[in-house]
N, C-alpha and C positions, 0 to 999 in steps of 0.2 A: 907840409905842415905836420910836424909830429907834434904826439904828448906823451906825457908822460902818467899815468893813471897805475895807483897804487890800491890794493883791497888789504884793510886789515880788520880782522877780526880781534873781539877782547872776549875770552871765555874765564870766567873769575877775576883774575887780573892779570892772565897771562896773555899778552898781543903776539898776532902772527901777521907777516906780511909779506904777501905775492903782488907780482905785476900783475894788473888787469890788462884783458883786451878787449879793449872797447868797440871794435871794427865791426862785430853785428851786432849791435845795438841800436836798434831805431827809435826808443823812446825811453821815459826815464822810469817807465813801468820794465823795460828791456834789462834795466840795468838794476833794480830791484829783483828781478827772476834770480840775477846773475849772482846778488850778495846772499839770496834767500840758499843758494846752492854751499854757501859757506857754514859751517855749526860757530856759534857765538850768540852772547846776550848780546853785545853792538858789533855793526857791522857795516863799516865806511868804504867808499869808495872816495878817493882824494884824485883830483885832475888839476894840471897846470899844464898850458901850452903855449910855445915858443914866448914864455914872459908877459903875457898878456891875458891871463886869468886862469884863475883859480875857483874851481867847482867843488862842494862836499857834499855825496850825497849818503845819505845814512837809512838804515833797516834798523830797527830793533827786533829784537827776539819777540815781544808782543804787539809788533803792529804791522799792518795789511800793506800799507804803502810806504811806498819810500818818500822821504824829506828831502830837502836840496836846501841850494844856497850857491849862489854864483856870483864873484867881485865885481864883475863889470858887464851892464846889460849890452856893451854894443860887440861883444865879445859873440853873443850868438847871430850876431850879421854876420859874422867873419866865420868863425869857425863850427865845424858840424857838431862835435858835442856839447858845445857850450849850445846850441840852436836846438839839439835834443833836451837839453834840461828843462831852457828854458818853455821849450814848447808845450809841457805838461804844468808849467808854474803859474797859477793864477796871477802872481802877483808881476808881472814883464812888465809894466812901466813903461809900455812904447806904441808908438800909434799907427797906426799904415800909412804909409805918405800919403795924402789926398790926391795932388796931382796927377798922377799915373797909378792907375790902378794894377800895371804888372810890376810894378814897384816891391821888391821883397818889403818885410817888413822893418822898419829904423826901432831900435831900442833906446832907451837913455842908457846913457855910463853909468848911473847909480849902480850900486850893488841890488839885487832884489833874492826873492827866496825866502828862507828858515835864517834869520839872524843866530834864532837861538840854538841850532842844529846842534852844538860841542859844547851849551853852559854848562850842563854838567859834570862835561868832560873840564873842563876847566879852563875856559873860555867862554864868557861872558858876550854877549851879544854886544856893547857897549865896545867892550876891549875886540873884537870880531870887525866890525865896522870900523872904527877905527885905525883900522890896520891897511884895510882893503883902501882907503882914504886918504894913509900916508903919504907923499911924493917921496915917492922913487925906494917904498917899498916895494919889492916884487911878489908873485904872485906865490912862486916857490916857500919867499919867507914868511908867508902867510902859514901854508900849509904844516913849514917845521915847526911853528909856535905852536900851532894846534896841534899839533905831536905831540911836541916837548911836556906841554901842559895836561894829556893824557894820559902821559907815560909810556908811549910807545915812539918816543923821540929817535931811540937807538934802532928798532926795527926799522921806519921809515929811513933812515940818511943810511942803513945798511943796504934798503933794499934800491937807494939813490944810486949807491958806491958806485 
């Protein structure tokens, strides 16, 4: 299973963007430590894996925790980072199976998280959800919206190339 996990930073209105590596990261405080190591007033970590979701998790320059938002809750049964985000998320939307108590835990497919994580980048929580809701939008095209609409469109699909 791979992914693909991009960091960009916006200092002024200049974006810079390196590959993240997400592989010691155990928690989404983990990957907060990771963007806090970056200088920027915002500071995204964008994830999409094997076509089947899409995570934003964001630092600002003035706040203590990092924000999330993830397309699809049953994405963290399956895959380990999508499972690290969501495991710090209040809002998971999923129940322990009753039946079996060594039962991992079932999430719903809703999207859950920070809707509004990129409004002000220029994506709207409305227009955000809806995307992730599309049929047979993918996860990727999610993410280059939320570029394109930032302004850092070109660094992201450079650092895709």
């Amino acid at each position: 299973m791979t992914y693909f996990a991009a960091l960009l930073t916006r200092t002024r209105d200049q974006w810079r963007a390196e590959e993240a590596d997400l592989d010691e990261c155990e928690s989404l405080s983990d990957i907060g430590d990771l963007l806090r190591d970056w200088p920027g007033d915002v500071r995204l970590v964008l994830v999409e894996q094997d076509d089947e979701y899409a995570a934003v998790i964001r630092l600002d320059a003035e706040e203590d925790d990092p924000r999330a938002f993830l397309s699809d809750g049953h994405a963290a049964d399956a895959y380990p980072i999508a499972a690290l985000v969501a495991e710090d998320l209040a809002e998971i939307g999923g129940d322990e199976l009753e039946d079996d108590e060594d039962a991992p835990p079932a999430h719903d497919s809703a999207p859950f998280g920070d809707a509004e994580i990129v409004e002000d980048l220029g994506t709207p929580s409305s227009d955000l959800l809806a995307m992730v809701a599309h049929p047979g939008t993918l996860p990727v095209d999610v993410l280059v919206a939320i570029c394109e609409k930032a302004g850092c469109g070109e660094a992201f699909e450079d650092l895709r190339g």
